[in-house]
N, C-alpha and C positions, 0 to 999 in steps of 0.2 A: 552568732547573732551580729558581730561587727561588720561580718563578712556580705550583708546582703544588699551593700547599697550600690555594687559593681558587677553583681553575678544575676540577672532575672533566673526565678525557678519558676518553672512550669507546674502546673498542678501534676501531669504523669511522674514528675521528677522528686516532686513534694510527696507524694506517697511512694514511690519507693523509698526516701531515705525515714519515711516512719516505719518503713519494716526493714531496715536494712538488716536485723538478726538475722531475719530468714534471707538474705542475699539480696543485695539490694542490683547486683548487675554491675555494667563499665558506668550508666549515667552516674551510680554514686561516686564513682572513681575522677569521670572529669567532674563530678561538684564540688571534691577537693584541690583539684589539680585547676579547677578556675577560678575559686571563691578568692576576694582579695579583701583585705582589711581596710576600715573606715578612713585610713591616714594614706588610703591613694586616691581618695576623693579630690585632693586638689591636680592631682594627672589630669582626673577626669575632664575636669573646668579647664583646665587647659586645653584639653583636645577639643572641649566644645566650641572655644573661641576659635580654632580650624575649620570644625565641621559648618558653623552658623557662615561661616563667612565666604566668599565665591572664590572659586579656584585659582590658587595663585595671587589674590588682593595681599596686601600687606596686613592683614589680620589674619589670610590663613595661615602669610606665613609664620608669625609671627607666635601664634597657639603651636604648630610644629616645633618652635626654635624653645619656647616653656616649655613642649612636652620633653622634648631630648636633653634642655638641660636641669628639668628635676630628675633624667632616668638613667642616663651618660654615666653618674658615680657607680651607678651597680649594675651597667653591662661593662665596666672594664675586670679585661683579663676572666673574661666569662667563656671565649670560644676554646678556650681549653676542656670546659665540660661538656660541649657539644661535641666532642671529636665521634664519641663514643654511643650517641642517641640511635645508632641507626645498625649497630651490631650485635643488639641482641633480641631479646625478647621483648614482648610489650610491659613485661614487669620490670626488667630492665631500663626500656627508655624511662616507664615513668619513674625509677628509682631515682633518675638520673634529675628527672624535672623536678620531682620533690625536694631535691638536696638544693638547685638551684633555686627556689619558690624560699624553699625556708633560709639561704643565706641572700638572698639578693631582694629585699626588702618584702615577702611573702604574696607577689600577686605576678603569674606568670601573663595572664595578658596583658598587662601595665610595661611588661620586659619588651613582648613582641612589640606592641601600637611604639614604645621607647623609640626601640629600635629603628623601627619602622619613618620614622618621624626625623631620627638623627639621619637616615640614609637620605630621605626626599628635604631636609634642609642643606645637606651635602648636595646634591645634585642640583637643586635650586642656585644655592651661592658658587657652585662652580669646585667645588673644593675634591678632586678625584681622588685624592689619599684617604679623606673620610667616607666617600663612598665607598672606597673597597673594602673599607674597615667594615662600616657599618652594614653592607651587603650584607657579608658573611656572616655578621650575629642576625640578620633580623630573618634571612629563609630559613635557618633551622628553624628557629624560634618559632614564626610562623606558622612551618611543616607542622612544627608536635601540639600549638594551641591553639588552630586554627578550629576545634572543636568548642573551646571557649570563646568561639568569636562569630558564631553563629547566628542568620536572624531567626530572632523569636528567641535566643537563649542569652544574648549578649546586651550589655547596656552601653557598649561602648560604641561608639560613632560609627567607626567601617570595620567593616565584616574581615574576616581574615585573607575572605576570598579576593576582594576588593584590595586590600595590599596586595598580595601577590601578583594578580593582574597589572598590577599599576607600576608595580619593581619591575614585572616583565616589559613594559611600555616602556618603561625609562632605558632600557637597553635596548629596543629596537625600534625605538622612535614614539613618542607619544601617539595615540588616539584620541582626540577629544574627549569623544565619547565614556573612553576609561575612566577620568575625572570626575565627568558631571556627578553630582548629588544623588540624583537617582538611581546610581550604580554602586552606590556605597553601603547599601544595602546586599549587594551579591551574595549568594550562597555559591560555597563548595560544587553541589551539581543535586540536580531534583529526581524524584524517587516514583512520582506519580505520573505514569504516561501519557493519562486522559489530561493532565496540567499541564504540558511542559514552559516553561521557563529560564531566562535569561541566569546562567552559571556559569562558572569559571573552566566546570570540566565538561560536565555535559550528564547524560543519565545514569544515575546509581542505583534504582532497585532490584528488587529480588525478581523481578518478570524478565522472563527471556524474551527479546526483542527481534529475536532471530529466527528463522524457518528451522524444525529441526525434522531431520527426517531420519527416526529410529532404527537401525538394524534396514537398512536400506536394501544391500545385498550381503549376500553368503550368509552362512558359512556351506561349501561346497562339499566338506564332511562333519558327523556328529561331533560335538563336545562333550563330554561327560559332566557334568555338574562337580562331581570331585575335585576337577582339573584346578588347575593356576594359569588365568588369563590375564595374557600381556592385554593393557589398556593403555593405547598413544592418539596420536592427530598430527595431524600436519594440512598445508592449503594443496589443490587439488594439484597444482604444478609443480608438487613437491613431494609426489610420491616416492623418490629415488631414495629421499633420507628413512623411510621404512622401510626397506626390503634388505639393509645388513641388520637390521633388529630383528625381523622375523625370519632369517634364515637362522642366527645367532641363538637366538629362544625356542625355535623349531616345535613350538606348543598353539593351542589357541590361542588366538590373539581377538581384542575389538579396537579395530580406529574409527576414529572420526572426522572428519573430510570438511573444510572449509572455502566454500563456492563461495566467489561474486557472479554477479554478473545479473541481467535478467531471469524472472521465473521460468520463462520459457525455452531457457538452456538448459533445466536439470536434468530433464530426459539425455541430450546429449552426453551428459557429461555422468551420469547414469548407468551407460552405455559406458563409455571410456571406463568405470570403476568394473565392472562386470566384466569385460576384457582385461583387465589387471589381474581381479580374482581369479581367471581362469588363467591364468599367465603364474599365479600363485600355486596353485592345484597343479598344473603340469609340474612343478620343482617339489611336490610332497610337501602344500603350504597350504593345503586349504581346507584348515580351519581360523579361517577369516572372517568375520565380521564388518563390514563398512556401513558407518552411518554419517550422513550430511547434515551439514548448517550454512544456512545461507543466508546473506548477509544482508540488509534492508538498503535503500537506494542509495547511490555513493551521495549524492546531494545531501542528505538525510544526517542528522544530527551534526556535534562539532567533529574535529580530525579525532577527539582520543575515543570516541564512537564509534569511530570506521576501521581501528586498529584488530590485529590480526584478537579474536573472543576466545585467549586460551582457556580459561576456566568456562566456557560454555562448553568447547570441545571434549574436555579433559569431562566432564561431567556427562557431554552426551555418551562419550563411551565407556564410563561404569556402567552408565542406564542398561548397555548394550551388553554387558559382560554376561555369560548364561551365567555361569558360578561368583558365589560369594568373594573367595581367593583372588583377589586381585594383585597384577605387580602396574602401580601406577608410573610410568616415564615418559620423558620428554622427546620429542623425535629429533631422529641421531644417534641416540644415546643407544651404543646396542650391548645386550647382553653378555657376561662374560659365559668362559667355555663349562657347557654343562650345569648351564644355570636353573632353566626349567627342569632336567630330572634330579638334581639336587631337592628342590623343595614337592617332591611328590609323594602323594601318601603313603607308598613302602620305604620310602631313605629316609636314612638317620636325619637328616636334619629337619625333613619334610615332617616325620613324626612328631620332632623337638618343637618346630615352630605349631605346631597345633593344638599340642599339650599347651603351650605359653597361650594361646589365644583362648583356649577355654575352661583358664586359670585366671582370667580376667581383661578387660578391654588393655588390649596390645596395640602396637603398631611398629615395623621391621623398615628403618631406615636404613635404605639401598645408596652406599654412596654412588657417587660419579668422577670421572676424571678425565683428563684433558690428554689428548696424547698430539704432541710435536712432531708429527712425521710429517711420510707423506704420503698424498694419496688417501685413500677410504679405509676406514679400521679393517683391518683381519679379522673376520669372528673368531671367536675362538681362544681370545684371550685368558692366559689363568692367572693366579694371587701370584703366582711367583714372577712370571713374565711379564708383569704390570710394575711389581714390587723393584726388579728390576731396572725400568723405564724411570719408576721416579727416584730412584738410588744417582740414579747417571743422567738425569736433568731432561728427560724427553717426554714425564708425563706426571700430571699435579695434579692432586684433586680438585673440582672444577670449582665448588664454592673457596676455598682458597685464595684460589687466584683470582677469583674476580672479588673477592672482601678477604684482605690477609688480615686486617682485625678484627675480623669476627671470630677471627681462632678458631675455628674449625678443625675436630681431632676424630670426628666420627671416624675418617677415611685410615688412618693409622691402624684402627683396630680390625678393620674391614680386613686389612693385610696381616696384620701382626698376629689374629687371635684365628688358628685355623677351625675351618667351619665341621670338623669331626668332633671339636672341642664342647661343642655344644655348648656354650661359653656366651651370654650374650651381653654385651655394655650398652646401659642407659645413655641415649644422647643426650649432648649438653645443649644449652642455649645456641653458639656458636655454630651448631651442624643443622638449623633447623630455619634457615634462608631460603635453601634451593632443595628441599628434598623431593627422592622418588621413593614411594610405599610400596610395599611390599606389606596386605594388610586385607581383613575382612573386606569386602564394599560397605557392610551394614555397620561397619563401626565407626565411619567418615559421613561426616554431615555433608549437606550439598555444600559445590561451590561456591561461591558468591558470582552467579555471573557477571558483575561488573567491572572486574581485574581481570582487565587483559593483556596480552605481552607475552613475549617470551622471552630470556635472555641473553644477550648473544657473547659468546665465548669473548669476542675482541673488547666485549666491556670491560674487563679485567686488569685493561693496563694502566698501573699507576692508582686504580680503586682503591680504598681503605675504608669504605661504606657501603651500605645496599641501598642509600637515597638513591633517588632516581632508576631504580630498575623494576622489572615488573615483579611483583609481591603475589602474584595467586598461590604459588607452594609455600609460603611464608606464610600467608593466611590459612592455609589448609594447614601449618602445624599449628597455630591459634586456636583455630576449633580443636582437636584433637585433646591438646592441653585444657581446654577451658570442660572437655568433658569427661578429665580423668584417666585418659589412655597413654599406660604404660606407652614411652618410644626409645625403644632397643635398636641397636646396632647392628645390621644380618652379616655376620662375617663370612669371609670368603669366596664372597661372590658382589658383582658390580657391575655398574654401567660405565662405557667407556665411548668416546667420539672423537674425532679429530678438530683440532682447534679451528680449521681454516673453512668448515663444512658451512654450507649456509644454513639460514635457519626460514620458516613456514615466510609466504609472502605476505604483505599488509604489516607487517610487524614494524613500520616505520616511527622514527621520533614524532612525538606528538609536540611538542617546544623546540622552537630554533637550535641549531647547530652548538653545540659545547654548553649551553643551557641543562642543567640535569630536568629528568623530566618526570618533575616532582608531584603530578599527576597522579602517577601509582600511590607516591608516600599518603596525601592526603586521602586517597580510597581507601588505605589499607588502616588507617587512625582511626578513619568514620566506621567503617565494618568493625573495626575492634571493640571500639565504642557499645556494639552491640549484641556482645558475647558477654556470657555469664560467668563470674567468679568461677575459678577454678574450686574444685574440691578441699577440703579440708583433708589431710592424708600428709601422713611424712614418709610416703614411698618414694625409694631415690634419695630420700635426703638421710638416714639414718646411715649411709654408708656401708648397709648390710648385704652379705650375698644371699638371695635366696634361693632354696632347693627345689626343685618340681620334677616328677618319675610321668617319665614317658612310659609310649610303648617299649616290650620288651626290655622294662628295667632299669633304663638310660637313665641316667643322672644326667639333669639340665640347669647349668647355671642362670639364673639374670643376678646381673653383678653391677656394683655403682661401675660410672662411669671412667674409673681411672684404675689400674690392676694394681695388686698388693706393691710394695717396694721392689726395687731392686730388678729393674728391667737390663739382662746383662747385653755387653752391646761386643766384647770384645773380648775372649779369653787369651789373654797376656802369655809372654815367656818368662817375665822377671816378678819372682813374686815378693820382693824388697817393699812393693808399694801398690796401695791396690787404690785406684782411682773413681770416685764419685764426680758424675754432671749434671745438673739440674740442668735438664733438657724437654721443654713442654715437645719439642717435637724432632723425632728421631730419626724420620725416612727423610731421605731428600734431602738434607742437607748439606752443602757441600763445605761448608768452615764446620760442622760437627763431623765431618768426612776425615778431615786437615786434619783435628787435631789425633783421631782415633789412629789415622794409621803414624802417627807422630811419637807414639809411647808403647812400651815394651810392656806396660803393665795391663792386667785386667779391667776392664771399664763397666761401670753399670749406670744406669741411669734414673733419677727419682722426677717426680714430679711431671711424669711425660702425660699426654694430655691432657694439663693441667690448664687451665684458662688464667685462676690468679698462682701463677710458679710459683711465687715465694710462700704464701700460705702452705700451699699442698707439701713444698718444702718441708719446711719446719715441723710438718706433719710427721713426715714421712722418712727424713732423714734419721731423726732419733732409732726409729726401729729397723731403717736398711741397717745400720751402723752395728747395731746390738745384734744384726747375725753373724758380724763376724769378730773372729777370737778376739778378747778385750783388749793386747798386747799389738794388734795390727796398725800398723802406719797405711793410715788414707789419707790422699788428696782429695779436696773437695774443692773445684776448679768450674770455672764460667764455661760452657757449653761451646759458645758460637764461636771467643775471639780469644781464644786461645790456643797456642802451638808449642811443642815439646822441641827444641832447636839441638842440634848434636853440640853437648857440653861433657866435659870431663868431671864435674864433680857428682857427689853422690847423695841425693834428695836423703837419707837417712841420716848422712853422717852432719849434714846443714842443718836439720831436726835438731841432731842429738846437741849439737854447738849452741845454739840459742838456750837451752835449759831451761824451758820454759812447757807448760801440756800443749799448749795450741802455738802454731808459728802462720802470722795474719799478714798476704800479701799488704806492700805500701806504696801509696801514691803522693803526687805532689799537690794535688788538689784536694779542699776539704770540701764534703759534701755528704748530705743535701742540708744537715744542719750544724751553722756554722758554731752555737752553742756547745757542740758536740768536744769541737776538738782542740784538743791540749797544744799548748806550746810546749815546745823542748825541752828548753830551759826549765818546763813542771815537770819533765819527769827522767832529765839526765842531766848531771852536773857539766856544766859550762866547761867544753876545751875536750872532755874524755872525747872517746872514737865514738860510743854509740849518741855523744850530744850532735858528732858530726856527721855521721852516717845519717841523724835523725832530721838533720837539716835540707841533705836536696832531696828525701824523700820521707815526708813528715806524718803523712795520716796513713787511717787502715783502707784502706782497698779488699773487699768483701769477695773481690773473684777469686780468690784462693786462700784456703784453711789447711794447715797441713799438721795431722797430730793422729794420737792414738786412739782408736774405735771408742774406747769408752770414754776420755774427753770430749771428743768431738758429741758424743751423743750428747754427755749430760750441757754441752756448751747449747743445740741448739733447741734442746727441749726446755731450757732457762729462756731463752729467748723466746718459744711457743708460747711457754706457760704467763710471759707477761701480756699479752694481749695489746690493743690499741696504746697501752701505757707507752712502750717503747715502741710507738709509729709501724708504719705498715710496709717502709721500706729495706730489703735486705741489710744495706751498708748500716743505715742508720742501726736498726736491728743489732748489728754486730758491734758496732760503734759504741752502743749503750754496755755490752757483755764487756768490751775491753777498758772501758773506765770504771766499771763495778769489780772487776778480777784481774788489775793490771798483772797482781802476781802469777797468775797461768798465763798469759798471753804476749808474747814477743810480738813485733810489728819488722817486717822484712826490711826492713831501711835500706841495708846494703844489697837488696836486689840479689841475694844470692837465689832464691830458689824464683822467685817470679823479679820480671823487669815489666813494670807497668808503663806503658806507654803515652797515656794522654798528657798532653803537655811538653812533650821532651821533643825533640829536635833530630830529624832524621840525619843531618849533618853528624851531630856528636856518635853515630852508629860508623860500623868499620866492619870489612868482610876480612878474615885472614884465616883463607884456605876457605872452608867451607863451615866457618866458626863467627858468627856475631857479636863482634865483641862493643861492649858501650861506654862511652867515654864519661856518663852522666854521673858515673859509681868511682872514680878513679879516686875522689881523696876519701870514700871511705875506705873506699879497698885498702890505698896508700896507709889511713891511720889504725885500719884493724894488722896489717899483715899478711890481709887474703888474697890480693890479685892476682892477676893472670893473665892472660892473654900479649903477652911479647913485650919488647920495649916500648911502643907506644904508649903503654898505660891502660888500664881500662879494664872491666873484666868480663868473661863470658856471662851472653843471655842462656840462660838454659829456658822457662817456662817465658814465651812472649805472652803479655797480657797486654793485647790490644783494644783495650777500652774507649769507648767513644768513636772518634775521627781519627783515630788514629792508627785504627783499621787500615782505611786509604790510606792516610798520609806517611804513617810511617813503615808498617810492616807489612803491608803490599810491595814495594819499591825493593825492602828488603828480600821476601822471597822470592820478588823477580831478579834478581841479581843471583839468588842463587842457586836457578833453576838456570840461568845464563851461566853460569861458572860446572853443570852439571851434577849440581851437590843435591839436587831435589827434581822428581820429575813433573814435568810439567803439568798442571791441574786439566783435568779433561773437559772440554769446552761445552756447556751447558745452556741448554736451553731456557730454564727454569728453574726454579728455587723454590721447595717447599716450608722455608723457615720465611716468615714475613719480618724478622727482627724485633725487637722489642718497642719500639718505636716507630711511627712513619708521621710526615707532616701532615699538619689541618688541610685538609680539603678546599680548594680557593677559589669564587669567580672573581675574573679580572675586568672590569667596566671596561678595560682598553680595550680587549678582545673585541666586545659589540659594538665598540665607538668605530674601530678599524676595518674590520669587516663585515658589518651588517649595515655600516651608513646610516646608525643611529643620528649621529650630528648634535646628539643632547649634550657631549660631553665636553 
């Protein structure tokens, strides 16, 4: 009830939330995500002495400069939680918006209009540092409550639509028009085509807008209704990117075909498909299908109106499919080898996935991947030859690379779990941006035809979101989801394209150059907006595998989305040490490459497709650990920035010296809380060798745990079993175990079995012979008795723990030096990288950019 003097409800929205038991839909979802509380009433007033007053007078500006600074305290240090808005699911973003709403004073349009307010009194007073600042918080913002800012639903001044247009103006030069009062009203884009109206993007309803012309020509031979038909599109000058698909799939096929141009071309161009088909037929390809969509006059609507209609196409040719069995992809993308007679009604797997389909609404995410060569795919690609390519940097899975933080693992299993296995994994959030189905027609809702685009390989560089790219398969897993349908992983088989391939024509930016075009994002909120609550159901979340009996007897897993413990990566010579990585992602990695062939011992790997690693961790390590003998020395060591460097001592008899169950690599920084950590002097007498060994390397460092299986187990199931109590980060985590049981836990001070890296000084490192020795450790070495490493001083790195920057700065330098001296071979030069890091930076537009090149002149 405090909440209603900032949110207008409509009567449709007022009875949904009187029945919201029986499902009230997405509108109940944005009446929480828009409702604000009575105590942002005076924002309000503020914005109104903006809106009452004329553009740019000293009273608009002046209601801007109060709105930004009642709102300024709580968008600081806020773009840390937008990093992540745009990587997962729609329950996701809003997870995300909810946690901001309820800590940044509970009203998210009061954040955007903030924002929004702080960026146009920055660009008014001239101040380019707050404009960039302020940018960057107020178009997320925007993007995700541009829903709450609607006319007819919002009571706040200007529409959402109406800011964005207006941030976009400030960077490529004002329009008057933009401003005036009567435009502050703008909607998103209009849904009624007998209305049309003045919007920001242009038409969004459910009416196809475009000529379609059904199953136009072919198919030149029968199709079976049994069969598995490939369904693609492409624009009519683009048929080259179908023809290594349809040789590759060698099965029926339906495309559909997007024409410009006059109505009285299509016979022409009619003709030209009809000669292709029969250009198809002569190579043993004609069971083809072609259906046309044409496009309404170029003059006609805004630009994002005239962009290439993939969800019209992708929709015209399910229409077209004769059978139910569809495999839905993107054109390019061609078939791996033996992909259509794999899923046919007599093959094991063919039977497997039909059994799971009429075991309940399914759907068979098909990954994709990017291949680095040159020239047009080879058909004929297999899991091994692919698996291969991204082992040795030439070929990534394609959502990956264009969002490494969406953490996408689907493609892992695709390769990892063979498809005899009949094995199948639930996809996660992070695989469900860019998918192609492999799936009934009848169990996919229609398209939305208003998300169109398609996404081009070279958008991937430097991404760490899906803003701005086109969302039609992103929406197509939405529906899916919101209607209960299982989505499993189809291993074994894939789509695959070369990076440098073009993509369908008209697919052009709809918003100026380096502008993301954020177009898509706002269609894909409002379409959500319109999808019904997911099912109540804890399928996939219980963690359980379950059983389903195919034909002739087969046992068919569907399994949660991550495999039992203990993924082995490497069977070892030396079995003194048997080595754990928490490694969300195993293929492709070339510092997970480093370090495996760097160690003599056995490697296994936990937490691999894990999205939160350290959770699945904690999970999962307890019972890798308890399979093996109680009495076994493991290492449990950081995945990515870790290397095993040729040292003479021996990891057991270092163990056995500390006398202690667990020995916890040490660092010279404390972090992340600084509450956490002990001074020296708490916990070793002043002047001994461990007070001074404890002094140039002081805290724990969580990259390495070195002890016996059943230590180590019951150390990290003490840590699971505390929950949020002891925070949600690794170190801290362990940080908390080692001041609760100083007496089990040594801290590596003297660097004998890990040298952590961050902080230290490439200078104090020294090469002798093909031995790294460190000068950082000398006077504990000196005050224990243990050094090594010659007259210099100093003593051997055996485990490098290159944590942080210090990757590059320090232990980069070093192994080039001694792949220069011949003591390491040189790392094989790579195109690509399917490990995104743990980290990557905020997303940034630069005002300079459009001041400099687009001749804004505002700035």
């Amino acid at each position: 009830s405090s909440s209603s003097s900032l949110f207008h409800v409509p009567a449709k929205l007022s009875r949904c939330i009187s029945r919201c038991h029986r499902g009230a839909g997405a509108p109940m979802r944005s009446f929480f995500l828009c409702a604000c509380p009575a105590s942002m009433d005076v924002v309000w007033r503020d914005l109104w002495t903006a809106a009452s007053a004329h553009d740019k007078s000293g009273a608009f500006f002046d209601g801007l400069s109060a709105t930004c600074a009642r709102m300024s305290p709580e968008l600081e240090g806020i773009s840390g939680h937008l990093k992540h808005l745009s990587t997962g699911t729609c329950e996701d973003a809003d997870a995300i918006l909810h946690s901001i709403k309820r800590r940044r004073g509970g009203c998210l349009p009061a954040l955007s209009i903030g924002a929004w307010a702080c960026m146009l009194t920055a660009w008014m007073g001239g101040e380019n540092g707050k404009l960039a600042v302020y940018l960057n918080i107020a178009l997320p913002l925007l993007l995700y409550t541009t829903e709450c800012l609607e006319p007819g639903i919002t009571k706040w001044y200007f529409t959402g639509a109406f800011a964005i247009r207006q941030t976009i103006a400030i960077l490529f030069g004002p329009d008057p028009e933009w401003t005036h009062r009567s435009r502050r009203r703008l909607p998103v884009c209009f849904e009624d085509l007998a209305r049309p109206r003045d919007s920001l993007v242009g038409y969004c309803g459910r009416e196809v807008v475009h000529s379609l012309s059904s199953a136009a020509a072919g198919p030149l031979k029968p199709i079976a209704l049994d069969d598995v038909v490939l369904c693609t599109h492409t624009s009519v000058d683009r048929l080259d990117l179908l023809e290594p698909m349809l040789e590759a799939w060698g099965g029926p096929a339906s495309v559909a075909i997007f024409v410009t141009g006059a109505t009285s071309e299509t016979e022409v161009v009619l003709s030209k498909l009809r000669g292709w088909l029969a250009e198809l037929h002569a190579r043993g390809l004609g069971k083809v299908v072609v259906s046309m969509a044409s496009a309404r006059g170029a003059a006609e609507g805004t630009r994002y109106d005239r962009l290439y209609p993939a969800n019209v196409l992708r929709q015209l040719a399910l229409d077209a499919a004769v059978a139910d069995l569809v495999l839905l992809a993107e054109p390019a993308f061609v078939p791996s080898a033996g992909f259509h007679n794999a899923v046919g009604m007599q093959e094991p797997l063919g039977i497997a996935l039909r059994s799971v389909f009429a075991a309940g609404p399914s759907a068979f995410l098909v990954t994709s991947f990017l291949l680095f060569g040159e020239g047009a795919p080879a058909p004929g690609l297999t899991a091994s030859e692919l698996q291969r390519h991204v082992d040795e940097g030439s070929a990534v899975a394609f959502d990956a690379y264009v969002c490494p933080l969406c953490r996408p693992h689907g493609w892992q299993w695709a390769l990892l779990t063979p498809a005899a296995s009949l094995r199948f994994h639930e996809a996660q959030s992070g695989d469900l941006h860019h998918p192609a189905w492999l799936l009934l027609r009848s169990t996919l809702p229609r398209l939305p035809p208003s998300l169109h685009g398609v996404v081009r390989p070279h958008t991937g560089a430097g991404r760490i979101g899906w803003t701005g790219l086109p969302v039609g398969l992103k929406a197509s897993a939405e529906q899916l989801r919101a209607r209960g349908v299982r989505l499993l992983v189809l291993p074994g088989f894939f789509l695959h394209r070369e990076k440098d391939q073009p993509v369908p024509s008209h697919n052009d930016p709809v918003l100026p150059d380096r502008f993301p075009n954020i177009f898509f994002d706002l269609l894909l909120r409002r379409f959500l907006a319109t999808l019904p609550p997911g099912p109540n159901t804890t399928d996939g979340c219980d963690g359980l595998t379950r059983m389903l009996v195919a034909g002739g007897q087969r046992l068919v897993q569907v399994a949660p989305p991550r495999p039992p413990p203990l993924l082995t990566l490497k069977q070892g010579v030396d079995a003194s040490v048997t080595l754990l990585v928490v490694a969300s992602t195993v293929l492709g990695s070339p510092d997970l490459q480093r370090l495996l062939t760097s160690v003599p011992w056995s490697v296994h790997a936990v937490a691999v497709g894990a999205q939160a690693f350290w959770q699945a961790a904690k999970e999962e390590l307890p019972r890798a650990l308890r399979s093996f003998a109680p009495d076994t020395l493991v290492a449990v060591v950081d995945a990515y920035d870790s290397v095993l460097l040729p040292c003479d001592r021996s990891l057991s008899d270092e163990y056995a010296a500390y006398g202690k169950d667990i020995v916890v690599a040490a660092e010279r920084t404390c972090w992340p809380v600084a509450a956490l950590c002990r001074r020296c002097d708490e916990r070793y007498p002043r002047g001994s060798p461990d007070f001074v060994a404890c002094e140039a390397f002081p805290h724990l460092n969580s990259g390495g745990f070195l002890g016996r299986a059943t230590a180590l187990a019951e150390a990290f199931d003490w840590m699971r079993l505390q929950g949020d109590a002891i925070g949600a980060d690794d170190q801290e985590n362990a940080m908390h175990y080692y001041n609760t049981f100083p007496e089990r836990v040594a801290l590596d001070h003297r660097q004998r079995i890990w040298s952590v890296m961050l902080f230290t000084e490439l200078s104090a490192y020294r090469l002798e012979g093909c031995r790294v020795v460190s000068m950082h450790v000398r006077d504990a070495a000196a005050g224990s008795g243990s050094g090594s490493g010659g007259g210099g001083g100093g003593d051997e790195v055996c485990f490098a723990h290159a944590n942080g920057g210090s990757m590059h700065d320090v232990l980069a330098p070093l192994l080039e030096e001694l792949v220069a001296r011949g003591c390491r071979p040189r790392d094989v030069e790579r195109k690509v990288s399917s490990y995104a890091g743990l980290s990557a930076p905020m997303p940034t537009i630069d005002p300079q950019d459009y001041d400099e090149h687009h001749g804004g002149g505002s700035l």
